[in-house]
LOGU-357976 format. One record per residue (C-alpha): residue in three letters; chain; x negated, y negated, z negated. Coordinates in Angstrom, 2 decimals, padded with zeros to 5 digits. Layout:
ALA/A/X/Y/Z
...
This chain:
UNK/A/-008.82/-002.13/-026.37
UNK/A/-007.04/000.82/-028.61
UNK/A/-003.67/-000.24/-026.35
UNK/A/-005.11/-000.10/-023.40
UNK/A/-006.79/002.81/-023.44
UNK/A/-003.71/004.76/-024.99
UNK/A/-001.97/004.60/-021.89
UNK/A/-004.55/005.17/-019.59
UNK/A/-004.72/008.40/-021.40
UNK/A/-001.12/008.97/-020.58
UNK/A/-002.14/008.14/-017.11
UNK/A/-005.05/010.64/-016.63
UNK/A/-002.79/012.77/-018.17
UNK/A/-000.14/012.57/-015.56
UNK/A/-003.22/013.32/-013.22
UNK/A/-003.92/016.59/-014.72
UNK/A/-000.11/017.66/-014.74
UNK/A/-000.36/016.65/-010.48
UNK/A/-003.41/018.21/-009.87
UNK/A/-001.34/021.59/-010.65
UNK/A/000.63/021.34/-007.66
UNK/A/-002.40/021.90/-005.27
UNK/A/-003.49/024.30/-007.40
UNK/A/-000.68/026.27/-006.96
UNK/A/-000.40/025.81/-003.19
UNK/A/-004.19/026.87/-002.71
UNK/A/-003.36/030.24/-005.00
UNK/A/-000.46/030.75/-003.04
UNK/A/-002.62/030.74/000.65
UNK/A/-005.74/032.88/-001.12
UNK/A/-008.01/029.25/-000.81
UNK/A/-010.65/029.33/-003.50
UNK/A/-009.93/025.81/-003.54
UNK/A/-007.62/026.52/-006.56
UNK/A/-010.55/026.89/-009.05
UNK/A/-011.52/023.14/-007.87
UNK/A/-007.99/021.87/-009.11
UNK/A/-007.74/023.88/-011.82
UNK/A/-011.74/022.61/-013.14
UNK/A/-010.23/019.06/-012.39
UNK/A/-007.13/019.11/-014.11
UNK/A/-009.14/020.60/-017.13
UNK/A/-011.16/017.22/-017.31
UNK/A/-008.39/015.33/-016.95
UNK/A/-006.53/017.07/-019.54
UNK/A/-009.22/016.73/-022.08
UNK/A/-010.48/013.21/-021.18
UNK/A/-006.44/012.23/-021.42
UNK/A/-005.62/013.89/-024.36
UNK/A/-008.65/012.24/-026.04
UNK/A/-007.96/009.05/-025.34
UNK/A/-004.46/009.03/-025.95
UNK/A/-005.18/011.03/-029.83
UNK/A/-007.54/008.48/-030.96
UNK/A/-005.89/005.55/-029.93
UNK/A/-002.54/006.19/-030.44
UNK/A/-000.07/003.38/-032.53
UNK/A/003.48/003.76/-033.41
UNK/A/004.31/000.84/-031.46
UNK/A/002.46/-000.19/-028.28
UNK/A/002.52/-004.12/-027.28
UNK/A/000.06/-005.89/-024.86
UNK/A/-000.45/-009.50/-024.78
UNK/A/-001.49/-011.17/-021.92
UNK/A/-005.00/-010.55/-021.74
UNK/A/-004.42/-007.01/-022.34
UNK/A/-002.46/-006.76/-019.24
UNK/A/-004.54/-008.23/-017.05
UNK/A/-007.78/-005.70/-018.59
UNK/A/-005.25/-002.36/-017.95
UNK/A/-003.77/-003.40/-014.64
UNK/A/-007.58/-003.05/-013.68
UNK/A/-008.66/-000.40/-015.70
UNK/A/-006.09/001.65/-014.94
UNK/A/-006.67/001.68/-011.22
UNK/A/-010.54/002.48/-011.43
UNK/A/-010.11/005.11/-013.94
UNK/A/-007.60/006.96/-011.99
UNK/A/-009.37/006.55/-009.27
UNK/A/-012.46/007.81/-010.65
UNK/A/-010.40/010.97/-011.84
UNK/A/-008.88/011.08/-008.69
UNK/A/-012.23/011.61/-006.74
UNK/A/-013.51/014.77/-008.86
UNK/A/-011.44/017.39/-006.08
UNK/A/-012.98/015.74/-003.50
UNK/A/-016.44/016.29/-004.97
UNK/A/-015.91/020.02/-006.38
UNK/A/-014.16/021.14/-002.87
UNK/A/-015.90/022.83/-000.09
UNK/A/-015.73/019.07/001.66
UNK/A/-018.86/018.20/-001.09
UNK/A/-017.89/014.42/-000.62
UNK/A/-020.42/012.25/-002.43
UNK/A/-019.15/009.94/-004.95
UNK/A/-018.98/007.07/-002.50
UNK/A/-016.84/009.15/-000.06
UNK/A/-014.80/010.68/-002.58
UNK/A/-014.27/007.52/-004.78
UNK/A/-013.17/005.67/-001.38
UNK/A/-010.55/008.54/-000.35
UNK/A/-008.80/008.35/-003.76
UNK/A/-009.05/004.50/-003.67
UNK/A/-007.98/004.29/-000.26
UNK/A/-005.00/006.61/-001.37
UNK/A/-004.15/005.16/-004.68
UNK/A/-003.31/001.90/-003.11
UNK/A/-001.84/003.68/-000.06
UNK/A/-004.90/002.18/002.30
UNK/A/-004.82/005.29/004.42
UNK/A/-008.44/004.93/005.59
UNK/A/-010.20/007.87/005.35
UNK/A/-013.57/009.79/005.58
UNK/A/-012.66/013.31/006.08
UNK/A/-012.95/014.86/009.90
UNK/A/-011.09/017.92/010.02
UNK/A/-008.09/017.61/008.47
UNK/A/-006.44/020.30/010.64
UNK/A/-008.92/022.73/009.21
UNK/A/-008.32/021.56/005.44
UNK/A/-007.14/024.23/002.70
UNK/A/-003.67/022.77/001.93
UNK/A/-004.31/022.11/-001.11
UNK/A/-006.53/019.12/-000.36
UNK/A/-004.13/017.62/001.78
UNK/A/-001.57/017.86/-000.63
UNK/A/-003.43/016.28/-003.14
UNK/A/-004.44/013.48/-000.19
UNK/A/-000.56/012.84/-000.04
UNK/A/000.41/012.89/-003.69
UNK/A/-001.86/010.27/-004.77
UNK/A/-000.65/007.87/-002.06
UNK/A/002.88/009.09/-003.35
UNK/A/001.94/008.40/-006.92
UNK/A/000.35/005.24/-005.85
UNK/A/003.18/004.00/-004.01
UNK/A/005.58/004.27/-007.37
UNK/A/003.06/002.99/-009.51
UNK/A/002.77/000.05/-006.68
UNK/A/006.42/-000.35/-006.88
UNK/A/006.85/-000.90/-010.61
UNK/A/003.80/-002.85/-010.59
UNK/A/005.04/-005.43/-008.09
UNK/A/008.55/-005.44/-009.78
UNK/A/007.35/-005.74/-013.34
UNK/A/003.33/-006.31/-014.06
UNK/A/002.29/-008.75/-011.46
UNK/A/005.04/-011.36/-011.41
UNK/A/004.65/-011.63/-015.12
UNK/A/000.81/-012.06/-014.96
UNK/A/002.33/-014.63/-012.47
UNK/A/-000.29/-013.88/-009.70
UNK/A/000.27/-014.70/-006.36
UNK/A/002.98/-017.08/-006.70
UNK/A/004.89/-013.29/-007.77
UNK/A/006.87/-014.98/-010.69
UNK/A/009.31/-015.45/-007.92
UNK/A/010.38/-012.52/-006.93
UNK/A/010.79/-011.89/-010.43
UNK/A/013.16/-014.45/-011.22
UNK/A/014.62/-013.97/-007.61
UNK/A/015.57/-010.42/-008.27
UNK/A/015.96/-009.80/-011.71
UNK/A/019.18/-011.46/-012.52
UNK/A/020.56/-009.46/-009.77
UNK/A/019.24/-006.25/-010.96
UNK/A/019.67/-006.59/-014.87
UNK/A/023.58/-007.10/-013.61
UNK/A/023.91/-003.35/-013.12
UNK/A/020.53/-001.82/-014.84
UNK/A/020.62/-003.60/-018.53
UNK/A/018.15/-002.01/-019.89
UNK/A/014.13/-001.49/-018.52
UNK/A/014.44/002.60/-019.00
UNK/A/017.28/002.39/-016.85
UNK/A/015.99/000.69/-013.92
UNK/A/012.36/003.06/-014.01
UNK/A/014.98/005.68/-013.26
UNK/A/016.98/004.11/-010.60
UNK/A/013.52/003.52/-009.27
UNK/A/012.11/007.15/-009.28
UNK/A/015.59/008.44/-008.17
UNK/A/015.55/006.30/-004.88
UNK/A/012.12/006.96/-003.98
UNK/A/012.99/010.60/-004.55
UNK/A/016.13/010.41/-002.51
UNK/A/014.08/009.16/000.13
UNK/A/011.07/011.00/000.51
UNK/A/013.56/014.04/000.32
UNK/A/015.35/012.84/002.90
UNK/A/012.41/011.91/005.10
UNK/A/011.29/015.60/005.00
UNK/A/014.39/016.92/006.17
UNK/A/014.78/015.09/008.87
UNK/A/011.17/015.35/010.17
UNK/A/011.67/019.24/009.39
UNK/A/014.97/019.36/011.62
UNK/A/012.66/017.06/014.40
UNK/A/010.60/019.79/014.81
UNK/A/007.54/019.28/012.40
UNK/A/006.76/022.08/010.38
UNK/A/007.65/021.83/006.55
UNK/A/004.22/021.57/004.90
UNK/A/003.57/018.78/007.61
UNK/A/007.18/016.98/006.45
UNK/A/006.33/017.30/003.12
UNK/A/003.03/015.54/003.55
UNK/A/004.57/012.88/005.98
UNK/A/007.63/011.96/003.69
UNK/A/005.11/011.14/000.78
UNK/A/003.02/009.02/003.05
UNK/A/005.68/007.20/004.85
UNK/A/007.77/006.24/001.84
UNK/A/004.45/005.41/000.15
UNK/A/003.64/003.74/003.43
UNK/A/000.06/005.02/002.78
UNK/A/-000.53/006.80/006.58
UNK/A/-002.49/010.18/005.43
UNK/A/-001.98/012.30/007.97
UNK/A/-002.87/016.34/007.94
UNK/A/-004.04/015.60/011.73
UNK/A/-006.97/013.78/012.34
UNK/A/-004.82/012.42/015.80
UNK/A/-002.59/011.44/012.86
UNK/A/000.92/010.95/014.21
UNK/A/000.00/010.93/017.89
UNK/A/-000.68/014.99/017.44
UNK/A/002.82/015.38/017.85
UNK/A/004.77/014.52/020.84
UNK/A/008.45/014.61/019.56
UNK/A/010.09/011.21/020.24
UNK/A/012.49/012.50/017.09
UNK/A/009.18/012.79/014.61
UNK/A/008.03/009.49/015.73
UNK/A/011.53/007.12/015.42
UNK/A/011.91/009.03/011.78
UNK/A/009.06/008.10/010.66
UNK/A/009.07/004.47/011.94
UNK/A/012.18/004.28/010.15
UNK/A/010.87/005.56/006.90
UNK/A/007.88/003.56/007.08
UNK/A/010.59/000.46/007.08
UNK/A/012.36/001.43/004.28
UNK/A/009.52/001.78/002.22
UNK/A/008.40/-001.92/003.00
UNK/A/012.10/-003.22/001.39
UNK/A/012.30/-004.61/-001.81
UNK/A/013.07/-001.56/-003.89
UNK/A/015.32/-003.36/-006.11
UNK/A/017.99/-003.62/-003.39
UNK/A/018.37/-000.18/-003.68
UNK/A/019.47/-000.14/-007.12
UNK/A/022.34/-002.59/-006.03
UNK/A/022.99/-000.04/-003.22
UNK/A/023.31/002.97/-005.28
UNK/A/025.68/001.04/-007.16
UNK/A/027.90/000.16/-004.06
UNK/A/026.99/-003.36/-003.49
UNK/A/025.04/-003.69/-000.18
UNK/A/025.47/-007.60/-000.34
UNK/A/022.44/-008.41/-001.92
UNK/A/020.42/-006.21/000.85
UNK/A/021.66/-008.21/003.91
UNK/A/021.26/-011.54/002.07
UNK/A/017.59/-011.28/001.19
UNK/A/016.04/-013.64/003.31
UNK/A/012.45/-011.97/003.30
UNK/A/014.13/-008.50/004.52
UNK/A/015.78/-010.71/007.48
UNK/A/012.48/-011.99/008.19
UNK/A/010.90/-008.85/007.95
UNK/A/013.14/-007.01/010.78
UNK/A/012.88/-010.17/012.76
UNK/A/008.88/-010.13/013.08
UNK/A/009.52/-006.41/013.61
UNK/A/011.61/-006.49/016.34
UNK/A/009.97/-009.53/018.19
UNK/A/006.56/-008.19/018.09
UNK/A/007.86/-004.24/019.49
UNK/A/009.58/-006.25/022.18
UNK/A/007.01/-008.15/022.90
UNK/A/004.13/-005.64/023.37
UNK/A/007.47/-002.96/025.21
UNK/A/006.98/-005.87/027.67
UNK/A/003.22/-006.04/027.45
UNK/A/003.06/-002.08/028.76
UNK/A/005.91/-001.90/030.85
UNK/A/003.78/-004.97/033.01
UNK/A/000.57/-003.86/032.63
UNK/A/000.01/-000.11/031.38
UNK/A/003.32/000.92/034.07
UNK/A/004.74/002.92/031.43
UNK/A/008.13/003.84/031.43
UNK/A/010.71/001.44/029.05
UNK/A/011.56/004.50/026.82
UNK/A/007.37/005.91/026.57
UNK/A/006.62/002.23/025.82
UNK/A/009.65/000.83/023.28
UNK/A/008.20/003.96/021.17
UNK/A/004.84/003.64/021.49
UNK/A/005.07/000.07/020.49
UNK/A/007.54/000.01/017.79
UNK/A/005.53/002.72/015.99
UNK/A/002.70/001.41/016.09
UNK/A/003.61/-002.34/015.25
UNK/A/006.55/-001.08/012.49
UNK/A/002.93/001.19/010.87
UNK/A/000.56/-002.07/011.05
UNK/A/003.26/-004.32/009.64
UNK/A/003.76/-002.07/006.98
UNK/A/000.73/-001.72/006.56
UNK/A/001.00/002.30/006.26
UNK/A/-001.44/002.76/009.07
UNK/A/-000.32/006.19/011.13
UNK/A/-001.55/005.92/015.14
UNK/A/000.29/007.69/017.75
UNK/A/-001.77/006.09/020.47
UNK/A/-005.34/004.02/020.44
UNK/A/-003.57/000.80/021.21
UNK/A/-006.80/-000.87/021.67
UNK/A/-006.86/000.26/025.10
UNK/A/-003.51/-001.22/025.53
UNK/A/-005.41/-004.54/026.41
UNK/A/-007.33/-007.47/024.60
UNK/A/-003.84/-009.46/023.83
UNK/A/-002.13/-006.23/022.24
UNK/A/-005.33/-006.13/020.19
UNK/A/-004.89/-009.72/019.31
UNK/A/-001.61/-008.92/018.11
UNK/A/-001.98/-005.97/016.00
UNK/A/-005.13/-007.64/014.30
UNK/A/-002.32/-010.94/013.24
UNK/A/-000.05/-008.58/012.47
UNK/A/-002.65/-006.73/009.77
UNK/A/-002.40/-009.77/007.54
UNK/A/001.37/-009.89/006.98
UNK/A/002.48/-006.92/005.39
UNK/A/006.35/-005.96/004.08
UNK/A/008.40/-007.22/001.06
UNK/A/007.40/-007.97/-002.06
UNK/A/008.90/-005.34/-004.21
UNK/A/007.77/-002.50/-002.04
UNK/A/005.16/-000.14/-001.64
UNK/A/003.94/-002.16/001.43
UNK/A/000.69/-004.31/001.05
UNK/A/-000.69/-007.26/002.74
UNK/A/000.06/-010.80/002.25
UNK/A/003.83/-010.09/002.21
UNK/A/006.28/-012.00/003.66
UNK/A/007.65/-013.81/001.01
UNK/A/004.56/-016.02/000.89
UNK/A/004.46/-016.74/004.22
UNK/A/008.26/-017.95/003.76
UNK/A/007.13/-020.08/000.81
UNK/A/004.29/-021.36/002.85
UNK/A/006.57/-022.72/005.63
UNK/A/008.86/-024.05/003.27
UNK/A/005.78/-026.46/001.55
UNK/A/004.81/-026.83/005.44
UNK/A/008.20/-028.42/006.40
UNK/A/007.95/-030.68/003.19
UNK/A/004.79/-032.18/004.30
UNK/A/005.84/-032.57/007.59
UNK/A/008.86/-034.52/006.04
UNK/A/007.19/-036.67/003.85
UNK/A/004.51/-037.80/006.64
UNK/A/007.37/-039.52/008.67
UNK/A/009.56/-040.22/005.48
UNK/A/007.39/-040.45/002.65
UNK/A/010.38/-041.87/-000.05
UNK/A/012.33/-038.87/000.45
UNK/A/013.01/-036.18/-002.06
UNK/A/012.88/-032.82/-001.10
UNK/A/013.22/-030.12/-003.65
UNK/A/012.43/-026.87/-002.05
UNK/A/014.19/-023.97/-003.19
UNK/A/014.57/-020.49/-001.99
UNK/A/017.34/-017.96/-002.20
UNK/A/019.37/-020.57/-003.46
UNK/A/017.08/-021.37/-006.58
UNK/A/014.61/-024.23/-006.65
UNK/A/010.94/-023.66/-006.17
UNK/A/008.61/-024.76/-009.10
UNK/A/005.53/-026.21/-007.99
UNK/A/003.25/-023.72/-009.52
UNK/A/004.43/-021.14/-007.33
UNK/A/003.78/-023.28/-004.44
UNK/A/000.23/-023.81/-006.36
UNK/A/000.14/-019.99/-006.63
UNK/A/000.60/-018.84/-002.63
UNK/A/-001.53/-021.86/-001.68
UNK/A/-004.70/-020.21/-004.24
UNK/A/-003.33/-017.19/-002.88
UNK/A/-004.06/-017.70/000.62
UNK/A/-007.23/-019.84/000.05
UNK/A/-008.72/-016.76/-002.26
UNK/A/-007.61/-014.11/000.15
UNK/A/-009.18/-015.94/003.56
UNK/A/-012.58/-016.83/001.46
UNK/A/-012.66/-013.58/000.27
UNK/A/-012.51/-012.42/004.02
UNK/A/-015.74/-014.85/004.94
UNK/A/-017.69/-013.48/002.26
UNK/A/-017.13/-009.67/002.98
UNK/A/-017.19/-009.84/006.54
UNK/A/-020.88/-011.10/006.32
UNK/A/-021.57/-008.75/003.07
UNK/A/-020.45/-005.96/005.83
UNK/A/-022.29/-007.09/008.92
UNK/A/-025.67/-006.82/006.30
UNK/A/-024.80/-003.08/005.78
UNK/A/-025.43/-002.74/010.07
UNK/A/-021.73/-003.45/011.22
UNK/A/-020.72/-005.39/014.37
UNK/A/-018.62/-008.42/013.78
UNK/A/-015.13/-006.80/014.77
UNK/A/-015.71/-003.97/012.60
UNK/A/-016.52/-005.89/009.71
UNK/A/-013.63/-008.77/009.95
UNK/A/-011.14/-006.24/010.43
UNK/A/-012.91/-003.66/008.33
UNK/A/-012.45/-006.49/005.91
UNK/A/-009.04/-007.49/006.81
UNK/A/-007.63/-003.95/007.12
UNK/A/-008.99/-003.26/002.99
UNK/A/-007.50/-006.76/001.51
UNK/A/-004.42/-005.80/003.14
UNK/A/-004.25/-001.87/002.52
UNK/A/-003.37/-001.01/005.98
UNK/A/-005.89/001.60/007.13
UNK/A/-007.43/001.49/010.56
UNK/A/-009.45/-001.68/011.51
UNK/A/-010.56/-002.31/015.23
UNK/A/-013.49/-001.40/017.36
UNK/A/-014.78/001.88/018.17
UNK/A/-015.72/003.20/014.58
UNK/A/-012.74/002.65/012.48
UNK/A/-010.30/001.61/015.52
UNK/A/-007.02/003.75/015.71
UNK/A/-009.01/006.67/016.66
UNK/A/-012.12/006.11/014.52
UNK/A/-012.87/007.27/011.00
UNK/A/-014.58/005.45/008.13
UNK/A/-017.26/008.10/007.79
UNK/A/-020.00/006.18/009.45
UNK/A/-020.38/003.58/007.45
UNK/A/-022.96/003.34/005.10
UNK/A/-022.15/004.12/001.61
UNK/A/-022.76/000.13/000.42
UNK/A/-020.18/-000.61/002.80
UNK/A/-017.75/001.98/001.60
UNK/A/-017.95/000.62/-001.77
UNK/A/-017.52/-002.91/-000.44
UNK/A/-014.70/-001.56/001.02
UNK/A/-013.24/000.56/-001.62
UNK/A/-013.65/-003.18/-003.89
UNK/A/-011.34/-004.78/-001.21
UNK/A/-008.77/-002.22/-001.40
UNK/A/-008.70/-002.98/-005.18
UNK/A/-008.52/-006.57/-004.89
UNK/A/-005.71/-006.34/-002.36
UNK/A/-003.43/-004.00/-004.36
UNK/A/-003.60/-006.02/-007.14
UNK/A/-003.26/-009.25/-005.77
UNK/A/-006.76/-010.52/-005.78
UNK/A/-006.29/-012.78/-008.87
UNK/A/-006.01/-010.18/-011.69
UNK/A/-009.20/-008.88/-011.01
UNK/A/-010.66/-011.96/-010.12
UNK/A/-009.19/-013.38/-013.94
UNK/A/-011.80/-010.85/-015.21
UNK/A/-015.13/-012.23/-014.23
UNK/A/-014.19/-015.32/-015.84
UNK/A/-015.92/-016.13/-018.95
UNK/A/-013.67/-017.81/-020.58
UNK/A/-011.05/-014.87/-020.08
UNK/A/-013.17/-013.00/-022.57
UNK/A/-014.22/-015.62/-025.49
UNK/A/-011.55/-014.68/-029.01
């Protein structure tokens, strides 16, 4: 375990060094707040610089097992570290509520238990956005380089998928963490310009560009998005919220000039496709039933399908009053999620592509059961163990869904709240359905067994349910 916890040191570590930023913007407004960041990043600092002294090694090298025990780790210890402003503030969360606010923004859920964010010291809200801006880089180069080598998920192929394209112009791993941090840099700079120049004010951009690129969905409103009116704010941000659910490796290829690879990827294609039929769809869906006005409704859909899709959860309008099918849709469109490769959660759409690849097979072989068919994607063949993978995958994540939704409705939930309290938490998107944790609702209801139910899911679905699952079994642990 000396490995393992060596770098979570570093990790807590990087906490401490974060927490400074809040600290600084509370000193700056006269909030007493400060002295909570400043007490945190003091435990962190010790805590961090303890483990990483007495477990330090001149070279450090995990084996597989190792992996799979600090992918975990990592994620509850940080979260647990996470939690401690939350506690110390003037909010006086308990340790359910504050161990669910940094979960829920580690893995960029976006749920949240906090009413009164408009009220907030700023310093809380900046640390809110941070750690969904630190979780969505940590999610990035997790899903590019720790989980398809676990081989979770059927993610080995994205790996092999994308990394003969990206070692072609970033040879060496040091060089492609940079070209990482610099595009998700570029971007979330970018994003706060723009919302700045849209007429949002720039502690509100800030905030916003670190959610939206992290497609996490804190807000500093509790209307979130939907507190401001300016058509500008809301297309930038649906546009943000899009680009954070690409593959972030087709940025490096970008920055180097060579936009091929970008308009080739069949899951992006697929991705903008379900995107643009489902706003159209539900534009339609208003314009016939709500009588809004084409512009008021293209907006008001596309935002609000491009944030479920991407699972980054911002609400500029309670579309559950937009009618029982618009509900219908937004609750299919919680399970899909963005790219693999991005910060977006959710199934991801490069699973459901496998899955309709296996689908036409079978079909195929029903009617013409002496033909071969070798399925391949992106022009490479598809082994059958990542065909095994997604099909686990998808059997894992809907059980999964049975057993929490009734776990949920024993806490003193309604059966909408729970499946999509469920669904919402396995797929990291943020609001469920249903009047407590709908579009307008908060989490803070709920009893605290459910919140750690929930806060479990979250967990499960960032890291692709199998490498925490790998953990409870036995036989993982035996020398």
């Amino acid at each position: 375990m000396r490995p393992i916890f060596y770098v979570i040191g570093w990790l807590i570590l990087v906490l401490a060094v974060a927490m400074q930023v809040p600290m600084i913007l509370d000193l700056a407004v006269g909030s007493e707040d400060w002295q909570v960041f400043a007490v945190s990043s003091a435990l962190c600092l010790f805590f961090g610089v303890l483990l990483a002294l007495t477990n330090r090694a001149r070279q450090i090298s995990l084996n597989l097992r190792q992996t799979f025990v600090l992918t975990t780790l990592a994620w509850v210890v940080t979260c647990l570290f996470s939690a401690l402003p939350f506690m110390f503030s003037s909010l006086r969360l308990g340790f359910a509520d504050a161990f669910f606010e940094a979960m829920s923004g580690l893995t960029t859920t976006g749920s949240t238990v906090i009413v009164g964010l408009g009220q907030l010291p700023p310093g809380l809200l900046m640390w809110r956005s941070l750690l969904q801006w630190l979780g969505g880089i940590g999610i990035v180069g997790m899903g590019i380089v720790i989980l398809p080598f676990l081989r979770v998920g059927g993610m080995q192929l994205f790996r092999s998928e994308s990394s003969d394209k990206s070692d072609k112009v970033v040879p060496r791993a040091a060089d492609l963490a940079v070209a990482f941090g610099w595009a998700y840099l570029t971007l979330t700079v970018a994003c706060a310009l723009v919302l700045s120049f849209s007429g949002m004010r720039a502690f509100d951009a800030v905030n916003h560009a670190m959610t939206a690129l992290a497609t996490g969905g804190f807000s500093t409103q509790d209307a979130s998005v939907g507190y401001w009116s300016e058509p500008a704010i809301h297309w930038t941000l649906a546009l943000f919220m899009i680009l954070g659910s690409l593959p972030f490796v087709r940025y490096i290829s970008l920055m180097r000039g060579d936009a091929e690879p970008l308009w080739r990827d069949s899951q992006i294609r697929t991705f903008l496709g379900l995107l643009a039929a489902s706003s159209l769809g539900l534009t339609a869906w208003l314009v016939t039933t709500q009588q809004m006005e084409f512009a008021t409704a293209f907006r008001a859909a596309t935002f609000n399908v491009v944030s479920v899709v991407t699972t980054t959860g911002y609400a500029s309008a309670d579309y559950t009053l937009w009618g029982a099918p618009a509900v219908a849709v937004f609750f299919v469109l919680t399970f899909t999620g963005g790219c693999t490769g991005s910060t977006a959660g959710g199934v991801k759409i490069l699973r459901f592509e496998i899955l309709w690849l296996a689908l036409q097979a079978q079909m195929t072989r029903l009617f013409s059961p002496h033909r071969m068919m070798p399925l391949s994607y992106a022009g490479k063949p598809v082994d059958s163990d990542v065909i095994l993978s997604v099909m686990s995958f998808m059997a894992v994540w809907i059980g999964i869904t049975f057993v929490f939704t009734v776990l949920l409705s024993l806490t003193g939930l309604d059966l909408v709240t729970s499946v999509t309290g469920v669904a919402q938490a396995l797929g990291n998107v943020g609001p469920g359905l249903g009047p407590i944790i709908g579009p307008a609702g908060n989490f803070a209801p709920l009893e605290d067994e459910a919140k750690w139910l929930l806060s479990l899911a979250m967990l499960l679905g960032r890291l692709e349910l199998f490498t925490v699952l790998v953990l409870l079994s036995p036989s993982f642990w035996r020398t």
